[in-house]
N, C-alpha and C positions, 0 to 999 in steps of 0.2 A: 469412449465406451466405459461403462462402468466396471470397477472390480468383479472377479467370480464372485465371491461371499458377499457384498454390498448388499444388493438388492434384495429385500421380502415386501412384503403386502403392503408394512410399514414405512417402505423408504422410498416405494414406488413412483409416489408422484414426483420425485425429484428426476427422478429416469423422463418421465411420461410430459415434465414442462414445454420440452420445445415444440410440443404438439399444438400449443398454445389456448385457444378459448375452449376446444374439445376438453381438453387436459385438465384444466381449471373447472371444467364443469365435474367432470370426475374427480378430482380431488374435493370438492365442496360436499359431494354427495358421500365420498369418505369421511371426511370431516364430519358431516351430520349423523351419521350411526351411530358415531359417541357420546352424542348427546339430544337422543329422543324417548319419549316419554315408557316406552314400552318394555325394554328389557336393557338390566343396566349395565357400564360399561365392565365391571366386572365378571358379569356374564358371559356377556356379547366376548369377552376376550376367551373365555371358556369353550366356546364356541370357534373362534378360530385358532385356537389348541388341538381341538378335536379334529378340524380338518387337516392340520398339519400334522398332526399326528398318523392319520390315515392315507395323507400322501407323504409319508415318509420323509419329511422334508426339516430336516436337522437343523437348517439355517431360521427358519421359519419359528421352529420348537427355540431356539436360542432367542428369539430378537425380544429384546422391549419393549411393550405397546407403552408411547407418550402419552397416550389416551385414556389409561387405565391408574385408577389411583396404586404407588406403590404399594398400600399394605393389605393389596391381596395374598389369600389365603393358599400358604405353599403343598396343605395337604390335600384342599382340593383341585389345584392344579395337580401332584403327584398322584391322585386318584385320575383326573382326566389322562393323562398321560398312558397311564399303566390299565386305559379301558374298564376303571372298575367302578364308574360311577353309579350304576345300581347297585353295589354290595354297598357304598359308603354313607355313613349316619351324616356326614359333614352336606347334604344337600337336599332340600324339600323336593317334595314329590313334582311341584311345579319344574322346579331347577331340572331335576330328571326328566321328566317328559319333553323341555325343551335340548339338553345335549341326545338324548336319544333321538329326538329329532334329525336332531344336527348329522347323528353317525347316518341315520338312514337318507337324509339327504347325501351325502357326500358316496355313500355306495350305492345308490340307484335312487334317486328322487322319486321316480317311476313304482318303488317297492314301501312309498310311506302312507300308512292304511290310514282307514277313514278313523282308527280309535287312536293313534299319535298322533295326527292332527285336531282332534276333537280335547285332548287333554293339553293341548298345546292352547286351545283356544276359550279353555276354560280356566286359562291360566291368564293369558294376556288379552282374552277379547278377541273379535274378529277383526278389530285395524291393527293386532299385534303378533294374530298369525301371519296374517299378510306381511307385516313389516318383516319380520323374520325369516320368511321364504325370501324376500327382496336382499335383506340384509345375508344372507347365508351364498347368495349369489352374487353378491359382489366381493363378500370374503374370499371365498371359494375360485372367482375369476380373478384376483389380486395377487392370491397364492399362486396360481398357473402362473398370471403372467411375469411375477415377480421370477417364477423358476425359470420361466424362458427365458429371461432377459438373462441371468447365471448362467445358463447355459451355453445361450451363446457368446456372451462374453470369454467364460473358459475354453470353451473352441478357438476364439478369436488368441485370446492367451496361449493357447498351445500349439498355432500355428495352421487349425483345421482349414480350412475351405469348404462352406454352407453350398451344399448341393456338389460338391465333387464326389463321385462315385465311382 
């Protein structure tokens, strides 16, 4: 079993290999979010900033995406981080409307109005709203299951027993 801290969104298909051709189908389709034509890996990591940010998930906020070229921009992470990215000059209205996206996806998908979607899709088109709803759900499912897999590790670490009550 892996380390408590090991695993994030990032490191997951190594957890997720002995699953074998499942696994590999999932890690492929990981793999292709960083490089499709729609929103770029720069972004795309802004975006699962934002959901780690909103699930509180410190391990997550630490890791380095392999995916993402280093010389992203540290004050617009530090704005994603610190929730301010409508006050900040450092991102286009496009840029905006897609992390606003992002937050209202990750605290109720069910609460994202027909004018964030519309400005979303006049930013990327409609095969790049779509992608982004796709791609925000597998971020999103990578971080949980990254956390589960932490979790239970450190239980197993501490000695717990899953389902003792």
């Amino acid at each position: 079993m892996p380390t408590a801290s090991a695993v994030t969104s990032l490191t997951l298909d190594e957890q997720l290999a002995p699953g074998g051709a499942a696994a590999a189908s999932f890690a492929r389709l990981w793999r292709s979010l960083w490089s499709q034509p729609y929103v770029t890996p720069q972004l795309l990591e802004l975006c699962r900033v934002t959901l780690a940010r909103l699930h509180r998930d410190q391990a997550e906020l630490e890791a380095v995406n392999p995916w993402v070229p280093a010389a992203g921009s540290a004050v617009r992470r530090a704005a994603v981080l610190a929730g301010d990215v409508s006050k900040s000059d450092s991102f286009t209205r496009a840029e905006k409307a897609l992390l606003e996206f992002t937050e209202s996806y990750a605290l109720d998908a069910q609460s994202i109005s027909d004018a964030q979607a519309e400005r979303v899709r006049d930013a990327l088109g409609e095969p790049g709203l779509v992608f982004l709803i796709e791609a925000l759900g597998c971020l999103d499912g990578r971080i949980r299951t990254a956390r589960c897999l932490r979790d239970l590790a450190a239980g197993a670490f501490s000695g717990e027993v899953a389902g003792a009550d």
